[in-house]
VEXDREN-2710 file (C-alpha; in Angstrom, 1 decimal):
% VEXDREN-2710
k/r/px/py/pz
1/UNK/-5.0/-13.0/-10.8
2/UNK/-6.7/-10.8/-8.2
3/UNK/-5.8/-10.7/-4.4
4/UNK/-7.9/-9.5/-1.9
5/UNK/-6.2/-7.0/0.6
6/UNK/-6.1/-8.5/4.0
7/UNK/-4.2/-6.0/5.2
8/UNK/0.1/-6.2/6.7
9/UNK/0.8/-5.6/10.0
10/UNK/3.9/-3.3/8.8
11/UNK/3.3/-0.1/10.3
12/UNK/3.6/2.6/7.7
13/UNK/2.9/6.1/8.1
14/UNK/0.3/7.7/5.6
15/UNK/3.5/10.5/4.8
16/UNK/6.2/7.1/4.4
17/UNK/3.3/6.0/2.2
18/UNK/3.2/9.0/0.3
19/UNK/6.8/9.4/-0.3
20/UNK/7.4/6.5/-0.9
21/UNK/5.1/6.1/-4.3
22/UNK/6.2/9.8/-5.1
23/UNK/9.5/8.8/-5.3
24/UNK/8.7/5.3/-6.5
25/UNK/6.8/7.0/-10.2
26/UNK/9.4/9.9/-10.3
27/UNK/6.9/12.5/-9.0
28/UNK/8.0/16.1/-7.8
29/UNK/4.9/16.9/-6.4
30/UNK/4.7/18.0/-3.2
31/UNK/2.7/16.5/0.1
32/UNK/-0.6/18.5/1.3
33/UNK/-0.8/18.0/5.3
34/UNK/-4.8/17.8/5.9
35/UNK/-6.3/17.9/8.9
36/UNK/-8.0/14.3/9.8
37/UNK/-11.5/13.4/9.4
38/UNK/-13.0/13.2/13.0
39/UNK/-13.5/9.7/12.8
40/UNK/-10.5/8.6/10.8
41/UNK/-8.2/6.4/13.3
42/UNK/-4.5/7.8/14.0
43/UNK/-2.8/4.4/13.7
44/UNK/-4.1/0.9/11.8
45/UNK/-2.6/-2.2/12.5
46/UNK/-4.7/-4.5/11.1
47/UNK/-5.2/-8.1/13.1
48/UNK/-4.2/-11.0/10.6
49/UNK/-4.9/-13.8/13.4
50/UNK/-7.9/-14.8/12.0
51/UNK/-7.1/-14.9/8.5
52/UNK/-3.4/-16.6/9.5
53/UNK/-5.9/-18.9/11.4
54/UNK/-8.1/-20.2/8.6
55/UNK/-5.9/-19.9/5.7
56/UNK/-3.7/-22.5/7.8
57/UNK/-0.9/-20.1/9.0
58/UNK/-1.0/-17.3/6.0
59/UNK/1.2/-15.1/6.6
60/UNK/1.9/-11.7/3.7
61/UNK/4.3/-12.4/1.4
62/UNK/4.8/-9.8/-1.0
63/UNK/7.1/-6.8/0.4
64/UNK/5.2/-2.7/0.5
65/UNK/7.8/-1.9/-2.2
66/UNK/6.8/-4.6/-4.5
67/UNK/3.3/-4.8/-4.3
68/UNK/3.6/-0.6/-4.9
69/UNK/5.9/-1.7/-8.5
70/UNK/3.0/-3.8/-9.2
71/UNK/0.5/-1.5/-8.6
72/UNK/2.3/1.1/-10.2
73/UNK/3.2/-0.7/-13.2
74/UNK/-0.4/-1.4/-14.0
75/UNK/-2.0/1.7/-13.6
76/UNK/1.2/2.5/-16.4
77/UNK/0.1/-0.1/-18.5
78/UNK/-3.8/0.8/-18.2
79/UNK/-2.6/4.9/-19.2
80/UNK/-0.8/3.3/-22.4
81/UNK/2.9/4.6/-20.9
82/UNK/5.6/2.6/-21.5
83/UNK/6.3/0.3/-18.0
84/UNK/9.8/0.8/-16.8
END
């Protein structure tokens, strides 16, 4: 079953984000600090109101931390690595 991405309004920092599935697939890497592209927007905080609107009050249901073990687990499954 696919989803479509409409997007949380959980506010999570690109470097949370990047810790977080470092950590998540056992990963010692380390994090490269860039500088931004010059139209890249410093925070996103995407607007469900329309979506919560027409999908009848949807709101997300599936937790960061979840969604990332699904994610995480596939691309696993999709490299042939055992899951888990």
């Amino acid at each position: 079953m696919w989803h479509h991405d409409l997007g949380n309004p959980r506010e999570t920092s690109m470097l949370e984000l990047a810790t977080l599935i470092r950590d998540m697939v056992g990963s010692r890497a380390g994090i490269v600090h860039a500088p931004l592209p010059k139209d890249d927007p410093v925070r996103r905080n995407p607007d469900i109101a329309l979506a919560q609107k027409l999908l009848g009050g949807w709101t997300p249901q599936v937790p960061l931390e979840r969604g990332l073990e699904a994610t995480i687990a596939y691309f696993r499954g999709l490299n042939g690595r055992p899951q888990g």
